[in-house]
C-alpha positions as CSV (number, residue, x, y, z in Angstrom):
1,X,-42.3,-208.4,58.1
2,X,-38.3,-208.7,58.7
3,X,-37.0,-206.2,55.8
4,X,-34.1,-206.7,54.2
5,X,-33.0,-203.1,54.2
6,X,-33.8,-200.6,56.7
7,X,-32.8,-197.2,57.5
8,X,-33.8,-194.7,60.2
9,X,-32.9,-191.2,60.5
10,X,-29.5,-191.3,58.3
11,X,-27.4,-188.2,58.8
12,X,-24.4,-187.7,56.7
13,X,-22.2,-184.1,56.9
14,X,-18.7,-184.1,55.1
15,X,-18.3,-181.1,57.0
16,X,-20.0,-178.5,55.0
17,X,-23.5,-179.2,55.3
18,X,-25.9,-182.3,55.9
19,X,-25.1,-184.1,52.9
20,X,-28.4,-186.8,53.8
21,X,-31.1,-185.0,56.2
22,X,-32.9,-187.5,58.0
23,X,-33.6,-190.0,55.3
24,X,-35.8,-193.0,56.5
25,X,-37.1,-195.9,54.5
26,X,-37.8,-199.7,54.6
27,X,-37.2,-202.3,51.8
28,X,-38.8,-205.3,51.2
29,X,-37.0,-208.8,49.5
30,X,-37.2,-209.0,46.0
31,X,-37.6,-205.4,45.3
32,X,-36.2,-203.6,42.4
33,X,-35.7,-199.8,43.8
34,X,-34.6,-197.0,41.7
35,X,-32.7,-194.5,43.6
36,X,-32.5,-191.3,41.6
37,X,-31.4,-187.7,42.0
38,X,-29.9,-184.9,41.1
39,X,-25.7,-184.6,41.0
40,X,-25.0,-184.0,44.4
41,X,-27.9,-185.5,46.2
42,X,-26.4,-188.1,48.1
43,X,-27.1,-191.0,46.2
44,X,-23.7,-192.4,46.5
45,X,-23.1,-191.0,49.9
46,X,-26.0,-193.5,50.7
47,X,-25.0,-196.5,48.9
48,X,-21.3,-196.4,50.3
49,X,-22.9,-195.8,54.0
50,X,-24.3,-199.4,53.1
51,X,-21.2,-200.9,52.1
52,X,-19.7,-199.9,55.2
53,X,-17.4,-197.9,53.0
54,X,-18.4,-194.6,54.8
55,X,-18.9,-195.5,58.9
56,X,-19.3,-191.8,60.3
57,X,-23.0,-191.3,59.8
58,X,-25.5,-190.9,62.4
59,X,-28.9,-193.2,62.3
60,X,-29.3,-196.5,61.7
61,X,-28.9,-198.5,59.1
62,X,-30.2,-202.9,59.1
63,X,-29.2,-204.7,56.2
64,X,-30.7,-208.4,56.7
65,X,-32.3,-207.4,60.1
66,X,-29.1,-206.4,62.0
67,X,-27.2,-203.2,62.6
68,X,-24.6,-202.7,60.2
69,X,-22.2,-200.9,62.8
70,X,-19.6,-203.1,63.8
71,X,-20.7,-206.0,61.3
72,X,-19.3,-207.5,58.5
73,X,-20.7,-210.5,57.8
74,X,-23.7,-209.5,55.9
75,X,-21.1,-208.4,53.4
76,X,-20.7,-212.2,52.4
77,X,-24.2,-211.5,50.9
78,X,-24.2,-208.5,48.9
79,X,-22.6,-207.3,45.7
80,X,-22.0,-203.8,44.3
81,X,-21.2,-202.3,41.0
82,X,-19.8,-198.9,42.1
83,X,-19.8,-195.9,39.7
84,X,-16.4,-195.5,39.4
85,X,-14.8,-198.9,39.1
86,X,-11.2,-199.1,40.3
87,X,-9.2,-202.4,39.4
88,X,-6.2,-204.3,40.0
89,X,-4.4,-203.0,36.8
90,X,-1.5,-205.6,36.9
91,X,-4.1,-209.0,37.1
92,X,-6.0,-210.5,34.3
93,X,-9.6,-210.9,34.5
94,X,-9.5,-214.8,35.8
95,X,-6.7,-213.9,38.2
96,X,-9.2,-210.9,39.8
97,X,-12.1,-212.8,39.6
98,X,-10.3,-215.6,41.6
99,X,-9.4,-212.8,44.4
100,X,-12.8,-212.0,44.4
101,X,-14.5,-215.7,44.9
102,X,-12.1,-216.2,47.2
103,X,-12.7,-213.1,49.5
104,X,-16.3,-214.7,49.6
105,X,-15.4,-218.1,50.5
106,X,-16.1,-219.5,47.2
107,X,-13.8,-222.5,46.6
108,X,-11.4,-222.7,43.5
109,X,-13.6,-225.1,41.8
110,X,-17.0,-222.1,42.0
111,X,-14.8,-220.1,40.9
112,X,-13.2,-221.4,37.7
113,X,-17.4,-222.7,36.5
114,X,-19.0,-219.6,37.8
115,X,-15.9,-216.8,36.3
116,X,-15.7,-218.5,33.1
117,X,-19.2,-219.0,32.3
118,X,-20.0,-215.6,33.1
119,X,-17.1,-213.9,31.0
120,X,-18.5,-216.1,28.3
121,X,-22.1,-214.6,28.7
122,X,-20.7,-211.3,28.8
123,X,-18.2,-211.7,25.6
124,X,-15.2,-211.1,27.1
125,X,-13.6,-214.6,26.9
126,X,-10.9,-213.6,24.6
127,X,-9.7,-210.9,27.1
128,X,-9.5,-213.8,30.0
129,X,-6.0,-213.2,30.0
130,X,-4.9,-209.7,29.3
131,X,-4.2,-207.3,31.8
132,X,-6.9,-205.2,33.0
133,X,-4.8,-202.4,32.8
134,X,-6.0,-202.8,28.4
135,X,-9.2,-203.5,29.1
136,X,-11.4,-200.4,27.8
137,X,-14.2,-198.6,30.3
138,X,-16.9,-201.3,28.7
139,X,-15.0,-204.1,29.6
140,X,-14.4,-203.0,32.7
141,X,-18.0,-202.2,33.8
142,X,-18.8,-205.8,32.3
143,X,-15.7,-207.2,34.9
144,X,-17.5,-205.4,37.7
145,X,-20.5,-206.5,36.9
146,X,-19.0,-210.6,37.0
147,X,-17.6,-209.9,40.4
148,X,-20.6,-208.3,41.8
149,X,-22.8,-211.9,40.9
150,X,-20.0,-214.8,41.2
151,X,-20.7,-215.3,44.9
152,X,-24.5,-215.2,44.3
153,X,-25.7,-212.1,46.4
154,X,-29.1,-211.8,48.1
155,X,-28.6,-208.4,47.8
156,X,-27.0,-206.1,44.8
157,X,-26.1,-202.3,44.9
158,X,-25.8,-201.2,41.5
159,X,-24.8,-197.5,41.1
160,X,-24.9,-196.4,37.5
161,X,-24.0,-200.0,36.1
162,X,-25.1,-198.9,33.0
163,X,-21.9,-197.1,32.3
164,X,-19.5,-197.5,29.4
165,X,-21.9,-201.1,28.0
166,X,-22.9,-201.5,24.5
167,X,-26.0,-201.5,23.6
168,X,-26.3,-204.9,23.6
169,X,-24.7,-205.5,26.9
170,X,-27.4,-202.7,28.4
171,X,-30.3,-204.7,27.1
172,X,-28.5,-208.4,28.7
173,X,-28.1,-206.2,31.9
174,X,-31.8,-205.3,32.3
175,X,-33.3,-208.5,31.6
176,X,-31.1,-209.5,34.2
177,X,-32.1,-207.6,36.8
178,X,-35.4,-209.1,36.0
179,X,-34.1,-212.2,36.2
180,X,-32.4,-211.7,39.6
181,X,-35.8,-210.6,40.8
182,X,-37.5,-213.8,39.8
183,X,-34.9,-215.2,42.0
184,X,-35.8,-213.4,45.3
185,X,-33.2,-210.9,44.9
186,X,-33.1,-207.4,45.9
187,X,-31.8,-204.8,43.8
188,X,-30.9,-201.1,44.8
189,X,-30.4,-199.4,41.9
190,X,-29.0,-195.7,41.1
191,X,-28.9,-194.0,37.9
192,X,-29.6,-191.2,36.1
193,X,-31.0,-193.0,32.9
194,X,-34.8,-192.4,33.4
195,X,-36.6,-194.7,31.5
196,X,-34.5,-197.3,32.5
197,X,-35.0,-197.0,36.2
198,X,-38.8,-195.7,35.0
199,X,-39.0,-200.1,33.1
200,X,-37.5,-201.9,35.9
201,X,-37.8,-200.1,39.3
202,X,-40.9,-202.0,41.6
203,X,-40.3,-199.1,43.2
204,X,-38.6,-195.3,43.2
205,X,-36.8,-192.8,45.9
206,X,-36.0,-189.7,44.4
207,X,-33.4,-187.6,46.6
208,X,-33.3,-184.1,46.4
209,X,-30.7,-182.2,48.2
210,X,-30.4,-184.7,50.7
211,X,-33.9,-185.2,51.5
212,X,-36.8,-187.9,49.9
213,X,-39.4,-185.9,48.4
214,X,-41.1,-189.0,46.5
215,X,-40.8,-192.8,47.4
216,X,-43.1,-195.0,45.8
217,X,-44.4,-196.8,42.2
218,X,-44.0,-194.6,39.1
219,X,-47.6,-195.4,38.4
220,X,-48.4,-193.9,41.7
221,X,-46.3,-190.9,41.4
222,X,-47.2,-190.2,37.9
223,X,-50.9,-190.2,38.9
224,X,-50.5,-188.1,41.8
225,X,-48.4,-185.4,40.8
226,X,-49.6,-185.8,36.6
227,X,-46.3,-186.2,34.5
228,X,-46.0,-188.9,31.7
229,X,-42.7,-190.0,32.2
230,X,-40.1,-190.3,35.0
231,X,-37.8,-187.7,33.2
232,X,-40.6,-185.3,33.9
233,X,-41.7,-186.5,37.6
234,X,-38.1,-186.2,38.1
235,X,-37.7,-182.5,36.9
236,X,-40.8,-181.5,38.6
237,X,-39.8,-182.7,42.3
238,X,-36.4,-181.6,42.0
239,X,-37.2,-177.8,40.5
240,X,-35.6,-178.1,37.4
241,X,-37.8,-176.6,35.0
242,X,-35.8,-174.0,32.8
243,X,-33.5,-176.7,30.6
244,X,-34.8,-175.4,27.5
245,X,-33.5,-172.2,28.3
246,X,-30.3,-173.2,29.3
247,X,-29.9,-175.2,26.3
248,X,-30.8,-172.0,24.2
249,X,-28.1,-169.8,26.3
250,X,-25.5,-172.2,25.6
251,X,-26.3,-172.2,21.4
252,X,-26.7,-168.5,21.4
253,X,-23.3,-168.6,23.7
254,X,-20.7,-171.0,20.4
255,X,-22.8,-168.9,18.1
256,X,-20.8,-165.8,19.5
257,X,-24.3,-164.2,20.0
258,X,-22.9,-163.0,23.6
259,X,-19.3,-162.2,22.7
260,X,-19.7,-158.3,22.9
């Protein structure tokens, strides 16, 4: 089977530490993977490595069956959704999503159907014009999301898409990753939102300090290791057992019960 992602023995060290130890795993088209973990994990770290974004790791790393070192082609066929979304502030939405398309070869005609179609589905056809430097942190992530699917991807990085939506925009943006599936495409996936990565993930990686300590389906993982939900697979694997004390220590802190 040709994977459509595949990594070997990924190193990453910023200089203080092995921020990824070793991390190997193989991902099959039309997956939906969650990629959770703790703050500091390397979850992003991972995703950027992918994006070309951070080129001083050691492994290996095949995105459509070829090395990523060196390539940039296969770019043409992803999209991302980055945690933090960074814009150009002076353009409207049209005149960015018109950058984009056309940094993917989409011609002027795509671009126009495809941008304002998708603003429309994503309610933000009365901001087509203004300045993305007004637009709020919703309508924003909602941009990012548009520019991420104009060019029609094969494969999408989403890392914590979920950010700043509605309610109703979150529901539209899990149905479409259902949607995408159906379509043969491959989604990796990183959040911190448990039961959504829990409803939609085929499959889930769980990085702990740098390392995989559980890669599989939740059903799987929930009947190995016994936990209902993902929120409790997840604190299991990762250690974190004592949040009820914690969130005691900080009421009994505001209460002034530790001010002598």
């Amino acid at each position: 089977m040709r994977y459509i992602l595949s990594v070997k023995d990924l190193y990453m060290d910023y200089g203080q530490g092995n921020v990824l130890n070793g991390i190997s795993f193989d991902v099959e088209p039309g997956q939906i993977v969650g990629y959770i973990g703790p703050n500091g994990a390397g979850k992003s770290t991972t995703i950027k490595i992918f994006l070309g974004i951070i080129p001083n790791y050691t492994g290996k790393v095949e995105i459509f069956g070829e090395d990523i070192r060196n390539k940039y082609l296969y770019k043409k066929r992803i999209g991302y959704v980055p945690e933090i979304i960074e814009l150009y502030e002076s353009l409207t939405a049209i005149e960015y999503l018109n950058f984009v398309g056309q940094l993917y070869g989409l011609s002027e005609r795509q671009i126009t159907k495809r941008a304002m179609r998708l603003i429309e589905m994503f309610d933000l056809q009365e901001a087509i014009n203004s300045r993305l430097s007004t637009y709020s942190k919703g309508m924003r992530q909602k941009l990012a999301i548009v520019a991420s699917l104009i060019h029609n991807p094969d494969l999408l990085f989403f890392d914590e898409p979920l950010t700043g939506l509605d309610a109703n925009s979150a529901t539209v943006f899990k149905e479409l990753m259902k949607e995408l599936k159906n379509e043969g495409k491959t989604i990796f996936y990183s959040s911190h939102i448990m039961e959504v990565v829990e409803r939609v993930s085929d499959r889930i990686i769980l990085l702990s300090q740098g390392t995989i300590v559980a890669d599989g389906p939740f059903e799987e993982l929930a009947q190995k290791l016994k936990q209902r939900n993902l929120e409790e697979l997840f604190n299991q694997l990762t250690g974190f057992t004592n949040h009820q004390d914690i969130a005691k220590e900080i009421v009994s802190i505001i209460k002034g019960e530790r001010d002598e």
